[in-house]
C-alpha positions in Angstrom: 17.9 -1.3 -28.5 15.7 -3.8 -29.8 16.0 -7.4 -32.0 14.0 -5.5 -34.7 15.8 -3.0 -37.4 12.4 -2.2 -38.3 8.6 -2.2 -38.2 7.9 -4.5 -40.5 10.6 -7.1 -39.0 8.6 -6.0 -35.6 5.3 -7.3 -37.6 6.7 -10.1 -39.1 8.4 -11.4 -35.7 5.5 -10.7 -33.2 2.7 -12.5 -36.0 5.4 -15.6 -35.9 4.9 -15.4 -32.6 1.2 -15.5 -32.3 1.3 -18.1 -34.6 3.5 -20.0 -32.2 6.7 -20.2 -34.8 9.9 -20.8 -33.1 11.5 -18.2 -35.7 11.2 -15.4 -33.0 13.4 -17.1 -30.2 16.4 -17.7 -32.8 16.0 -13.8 -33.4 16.0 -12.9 -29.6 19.3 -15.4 -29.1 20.8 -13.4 -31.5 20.5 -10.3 -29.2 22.1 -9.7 -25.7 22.5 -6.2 -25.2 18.8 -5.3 -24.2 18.7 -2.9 -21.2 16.9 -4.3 -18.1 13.7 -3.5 -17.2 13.1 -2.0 -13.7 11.6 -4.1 -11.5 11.4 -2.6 -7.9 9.4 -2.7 -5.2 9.2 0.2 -2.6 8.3 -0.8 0.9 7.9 1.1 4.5 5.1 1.7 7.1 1.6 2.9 6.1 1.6 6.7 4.9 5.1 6.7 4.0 4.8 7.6 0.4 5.0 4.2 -1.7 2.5 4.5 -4.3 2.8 8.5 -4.8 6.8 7.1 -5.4 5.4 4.3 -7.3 3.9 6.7 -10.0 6.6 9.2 -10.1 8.8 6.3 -11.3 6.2 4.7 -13.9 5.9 8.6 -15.1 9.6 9.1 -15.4 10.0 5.7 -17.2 7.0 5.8 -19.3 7.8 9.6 -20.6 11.3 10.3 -19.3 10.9 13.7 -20.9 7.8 15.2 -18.7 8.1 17.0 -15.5 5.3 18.6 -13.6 5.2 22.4 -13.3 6.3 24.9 -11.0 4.2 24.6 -8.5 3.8 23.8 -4.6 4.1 20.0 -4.0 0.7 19.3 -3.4 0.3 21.0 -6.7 3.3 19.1 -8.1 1.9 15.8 -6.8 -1.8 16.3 -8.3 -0.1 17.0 -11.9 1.9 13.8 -11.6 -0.7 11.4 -11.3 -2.9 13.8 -14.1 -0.4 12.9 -16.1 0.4 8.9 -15.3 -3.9 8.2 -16.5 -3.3 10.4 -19.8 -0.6 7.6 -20.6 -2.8 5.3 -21.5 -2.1 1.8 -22.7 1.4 2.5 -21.6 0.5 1.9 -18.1 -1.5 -0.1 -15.6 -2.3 0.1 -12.2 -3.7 -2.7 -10.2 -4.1 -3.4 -6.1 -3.9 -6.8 -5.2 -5.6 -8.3 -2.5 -6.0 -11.4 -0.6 -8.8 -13.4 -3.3 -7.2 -12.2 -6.4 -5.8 -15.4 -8.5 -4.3 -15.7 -12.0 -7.9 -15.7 -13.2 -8.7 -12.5 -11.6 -5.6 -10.2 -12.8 -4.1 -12.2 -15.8 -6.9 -14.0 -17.9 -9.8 -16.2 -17.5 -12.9 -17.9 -19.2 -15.9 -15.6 -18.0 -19.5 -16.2 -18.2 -21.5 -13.4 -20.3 -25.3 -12.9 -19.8 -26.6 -12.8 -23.5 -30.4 -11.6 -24.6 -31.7 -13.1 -27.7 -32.6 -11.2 -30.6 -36.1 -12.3 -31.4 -37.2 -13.0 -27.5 -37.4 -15.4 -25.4 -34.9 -16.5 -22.1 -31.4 -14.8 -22.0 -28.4 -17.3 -22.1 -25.6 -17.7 -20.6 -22.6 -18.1 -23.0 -18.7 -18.0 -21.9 -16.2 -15.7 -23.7 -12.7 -15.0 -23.1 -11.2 -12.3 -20.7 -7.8 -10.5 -20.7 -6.7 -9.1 -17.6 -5.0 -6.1 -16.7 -1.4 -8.3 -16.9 -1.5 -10.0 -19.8 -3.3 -6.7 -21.4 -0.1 -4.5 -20.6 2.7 -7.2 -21.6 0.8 -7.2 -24.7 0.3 -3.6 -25.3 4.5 -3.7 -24.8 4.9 -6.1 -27.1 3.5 -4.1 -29.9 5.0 -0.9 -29.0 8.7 0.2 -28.8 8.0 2.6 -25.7 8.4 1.8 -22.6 5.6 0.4 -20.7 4.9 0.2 -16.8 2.7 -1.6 -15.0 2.0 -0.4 -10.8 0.8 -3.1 -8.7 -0.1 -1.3 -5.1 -0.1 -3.9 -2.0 1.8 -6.6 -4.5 2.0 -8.6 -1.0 -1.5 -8.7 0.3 -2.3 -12.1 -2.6 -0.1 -15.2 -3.5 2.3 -13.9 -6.0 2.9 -17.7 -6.9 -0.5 -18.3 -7.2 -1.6 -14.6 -8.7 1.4 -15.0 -11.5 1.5 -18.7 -12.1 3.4 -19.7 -15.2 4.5 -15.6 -15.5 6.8 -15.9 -12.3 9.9 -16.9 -14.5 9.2 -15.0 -17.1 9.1 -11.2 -15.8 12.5 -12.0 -14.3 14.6 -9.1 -15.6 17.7 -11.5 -17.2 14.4 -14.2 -18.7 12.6 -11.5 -21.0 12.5 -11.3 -24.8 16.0 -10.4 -26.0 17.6 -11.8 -22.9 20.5 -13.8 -22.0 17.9 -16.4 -20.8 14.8 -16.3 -22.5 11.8 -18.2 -20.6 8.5 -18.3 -22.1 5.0 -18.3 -20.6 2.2 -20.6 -22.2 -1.2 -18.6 -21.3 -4.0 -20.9 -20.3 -6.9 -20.3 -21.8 -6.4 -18.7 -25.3 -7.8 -20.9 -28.0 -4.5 -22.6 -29.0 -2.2 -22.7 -26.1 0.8 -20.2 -27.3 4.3 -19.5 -25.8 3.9 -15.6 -25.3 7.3 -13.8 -23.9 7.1 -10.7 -21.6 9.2 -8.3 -23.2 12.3 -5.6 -21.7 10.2 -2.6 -22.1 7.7 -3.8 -19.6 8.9 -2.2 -16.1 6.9 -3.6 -13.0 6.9 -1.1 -9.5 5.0 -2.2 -6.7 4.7 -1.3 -3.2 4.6 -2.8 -0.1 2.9 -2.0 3.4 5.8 -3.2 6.2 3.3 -3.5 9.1 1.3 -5.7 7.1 1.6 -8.9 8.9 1.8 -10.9 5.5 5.1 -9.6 4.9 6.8 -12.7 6.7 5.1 -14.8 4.4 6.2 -13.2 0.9 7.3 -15.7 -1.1 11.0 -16.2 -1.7 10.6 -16.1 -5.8 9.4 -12.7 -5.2 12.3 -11.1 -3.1 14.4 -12.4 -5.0 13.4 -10.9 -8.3 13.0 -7.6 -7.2 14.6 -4.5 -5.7 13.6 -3.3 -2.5 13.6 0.7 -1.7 13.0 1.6 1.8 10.3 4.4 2.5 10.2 6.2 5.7 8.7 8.7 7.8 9.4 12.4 6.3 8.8 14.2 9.1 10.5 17.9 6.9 8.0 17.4 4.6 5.3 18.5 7.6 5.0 22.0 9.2 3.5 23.6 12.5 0.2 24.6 12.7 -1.0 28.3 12.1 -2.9 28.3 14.8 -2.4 31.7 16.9 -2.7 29.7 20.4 -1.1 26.1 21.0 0.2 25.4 17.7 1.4 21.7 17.0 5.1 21.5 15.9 3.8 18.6 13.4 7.7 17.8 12.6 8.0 17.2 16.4 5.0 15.3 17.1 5.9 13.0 14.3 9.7 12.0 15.5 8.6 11.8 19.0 5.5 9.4 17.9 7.9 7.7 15.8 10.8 7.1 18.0 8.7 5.7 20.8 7.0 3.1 17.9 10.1 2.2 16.9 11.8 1.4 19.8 8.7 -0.8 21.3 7.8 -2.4 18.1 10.8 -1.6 15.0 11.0 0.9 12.3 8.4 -1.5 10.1 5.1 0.1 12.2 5.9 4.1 11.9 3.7 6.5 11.6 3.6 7.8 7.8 4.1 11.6 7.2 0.9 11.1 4.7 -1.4 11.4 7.6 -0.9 15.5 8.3 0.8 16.4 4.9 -1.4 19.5 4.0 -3.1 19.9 7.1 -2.3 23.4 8.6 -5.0 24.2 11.3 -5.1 22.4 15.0 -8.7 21.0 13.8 -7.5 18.8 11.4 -4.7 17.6 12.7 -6.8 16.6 15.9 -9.3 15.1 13.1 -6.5 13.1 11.5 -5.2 12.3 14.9 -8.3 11.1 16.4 -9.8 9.2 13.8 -7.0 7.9 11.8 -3.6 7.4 13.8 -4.8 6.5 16.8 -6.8 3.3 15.5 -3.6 2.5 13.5 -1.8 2.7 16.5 -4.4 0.7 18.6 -4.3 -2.2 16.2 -0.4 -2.2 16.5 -0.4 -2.4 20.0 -3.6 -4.4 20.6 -3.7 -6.4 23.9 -0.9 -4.0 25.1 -2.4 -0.4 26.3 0.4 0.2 28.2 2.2 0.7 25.1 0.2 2.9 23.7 0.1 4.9 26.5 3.7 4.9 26.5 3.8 6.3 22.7 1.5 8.6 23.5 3.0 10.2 26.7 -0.4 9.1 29.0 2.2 8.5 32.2 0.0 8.3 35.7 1.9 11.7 36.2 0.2 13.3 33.0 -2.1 16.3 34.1 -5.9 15.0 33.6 -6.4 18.5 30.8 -3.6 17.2 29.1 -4.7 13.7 28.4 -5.9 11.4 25.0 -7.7 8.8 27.0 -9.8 8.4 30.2 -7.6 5.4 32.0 -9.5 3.0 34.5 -7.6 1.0 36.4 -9.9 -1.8 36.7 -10.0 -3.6 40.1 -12.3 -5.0 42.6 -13.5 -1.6 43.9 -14.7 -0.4 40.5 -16.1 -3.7 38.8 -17.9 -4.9 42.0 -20.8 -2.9 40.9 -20.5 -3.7 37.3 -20.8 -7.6 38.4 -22.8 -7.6 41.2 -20.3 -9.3 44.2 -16.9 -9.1 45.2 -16.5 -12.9 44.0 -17.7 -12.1 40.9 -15.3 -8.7 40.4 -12.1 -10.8 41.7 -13.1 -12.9 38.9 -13.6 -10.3 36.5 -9.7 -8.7 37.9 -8.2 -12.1 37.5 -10.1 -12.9 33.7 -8.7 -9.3 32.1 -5.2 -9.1 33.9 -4.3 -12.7 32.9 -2.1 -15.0 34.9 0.8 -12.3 34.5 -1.3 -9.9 36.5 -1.2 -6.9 34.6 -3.2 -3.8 34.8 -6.7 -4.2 33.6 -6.6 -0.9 31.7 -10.0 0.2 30.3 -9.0 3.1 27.9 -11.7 5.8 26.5 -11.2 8.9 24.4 -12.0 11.8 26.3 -14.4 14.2 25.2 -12.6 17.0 25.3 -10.0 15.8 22.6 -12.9 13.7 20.2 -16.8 13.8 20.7 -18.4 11.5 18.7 -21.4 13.0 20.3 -21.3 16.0 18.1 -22.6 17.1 14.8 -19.8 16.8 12.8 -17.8 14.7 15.8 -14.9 17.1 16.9 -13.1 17.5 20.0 -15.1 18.7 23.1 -12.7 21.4 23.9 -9.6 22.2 21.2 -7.2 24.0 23.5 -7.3 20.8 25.9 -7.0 18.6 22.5 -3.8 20.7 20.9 -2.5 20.6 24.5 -2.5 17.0 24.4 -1.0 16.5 21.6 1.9 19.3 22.4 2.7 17.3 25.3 3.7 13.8 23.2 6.6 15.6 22.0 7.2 18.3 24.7 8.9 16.3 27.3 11.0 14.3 24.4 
């Protein structure tokens, strides 16, 4: 429901309110039964999910009557997203990032390179620019469907600084038609105008919960959205159809997972994303190799022991059975790297630190990923699948 009977009381109210006429707030006091917008965030570890989740809601809000076809989920999936870009105006997706500022997302002054007609130097003239925000708040404005707008890693920039003077006025119970209606006066328009974000704009965003910005997300923002938890889907995964040492992908997730969790939380799992689709030992040893364990190195950098805990590399693993090549670096082998014995104690004492721990020197062994080789694969993929088998076989 909506303060308008009628288009042309929607015309009249929105041009009194781009004239900056104070008609339109007495006509949104009068109203107080305007459902809330959605405004949810969904937050978990890296490849949980959140922004495929993200557009499933904006597509079931934007068009609550569409539903992908029958189909596998892959298929299901692909549809989905098809389906949120041939919405149009009614949606917008943006990523956020450290350097983005209200200039950057909501509007700005920008500087255009112009030629002249008849010759001569080009010139540099400045023209007004609205961003993907203000552009969808507007679109809702003039539209009785509901709009969405998806903003992906919404805690990677300020919020306070990205939204400025819109940080009141997306709050669900301070929109057009509210209880408490709050206003936002945009910043470089031509006349300053008060501009209201209306209840038929829904903002979803997500959140990455090993990012190490999450500490430092600002209090306005928790407390002006719901949080939905995304985790690790490990039934979502299957073996491999490999007719010799087949990975139980299920398995190796939990037992990858539980072993994270337990040294570092539940906020730095490993994400089901990362082998969803993959069916043959070669990719999964790809995916493996070149994408889970340099997540997993920069979780537990300065700390190989812990990786080599997740990973099941124990001093009792068999050597065929092994990620990494482990050194145990002590006098005896960096003597020759440094020339004297002085020099290697000093080289022991410099890596192991004052609490003496082992100088671990970690390398990926050939046989589970050559880099060497055209495309890089693993060396020998019996000894690769069997390294992976044995993360989760002794669980």
């Amino acid at each position: 429901m909506y303060y308008w009977s009628d288009l042309k009381q929607f015309e009249r109210l929105r041009n009194d309110a781009l004239a900056g006429k104070r008609v339109v707030q007495a006509a949104m006091l009068r109203t107080r039964n305007l459902p809330l917008p959605v405004m949810r965030i969904y937050v978990g570890p890296p490849g949980t999910g959140k922004t495929v989740a993200a557009v499933q809601a904006a597509v079931a809000i934007a068009d609550p009557g569409w539903s992908p076809s029958a189909g596998t989920e892959e298929e299901r999936l692909a549809e989905t997203f098809e389906h949120f870009w041939g919405l149009g105006t009614q949606v917008e997706f943006i990523t956020f990032s450290p350097g983005d500022q209200y200039e950057t997302v909501v509007e700005a002054i920008r500087p255009r390179l112009t030629s002249p007609t008849g010759g001569g130097d080009a010139k540099v003239d400045y023209q007004y620019w609205q961003g993907p925000i203000l552009r969808i708040i507007r679109q809702a404005l003039s539209s009785r469907d509901p709009h969405v707008l998806v903003i992906d890693e919404i805690n990677r920039a300020d919020i306070s600084q990205v939204l400025g003077p819109l940080i009141a006025a997306i709050e669900a119970d301070k929109r057009l038609g509210s209880l408490f209606p709050v206003p936002f006066q945009v910043r470089y328009a031509e006349t300053s105008l008060n501009e209201f974000v209306p209840a038929n704009l829904h903002i979803l965003g997500t959140m990455n919960s090993a990012d190490r910005n999450l500490a430092l997300v600002d209090v306005a923002l928790r407390r002006r959205f719901e949080f939905v938890r995304m985790s690790a889907e490990p039934t979502m995964l299957t073996a491999t159809k490999d007719a010799s040492y087949a990975i139980d992908l299920p398995s190796l997730l939990r037992s990858v997972n539980r072993r994270v969790s337990a040294l570092l939380g539940a906020d730095f799992e490993i994400g089901h994303s990362y082998f969803l689709g993959l069916s043959s030992n070669g990719n999964v040893i790809r995916a493996f190799a070149t994408q889970v364990i340099p997540l997993l190195e920069e979780y537990f950098y300065g700390d190989d022991e812990g990786l080599l805990l997740v990973l099941g590399e124990l001093p009792s693993a068999s050597p065929a059975e092994r990620i990494f090549d482990v050194d145990i670096g002590g006098e005896s082998t960096l003597e020759p790297v440094f020339g004297s014995v002085a020099a290697a104690q000093a080289a022991v004492q410099h890596i192991t630190g004052p609490a003496g721990k082992p100088a671990y020197q970690l390398r990926l062994r050939r046989e589970f990923w050559d880099w060497r080789l055209d495309p890089p694969g693993p060396g020998d993929s019996q000894a690769a699948a069997r390294a992976l088998i044995k993360i989760y076989a002794a669980a």
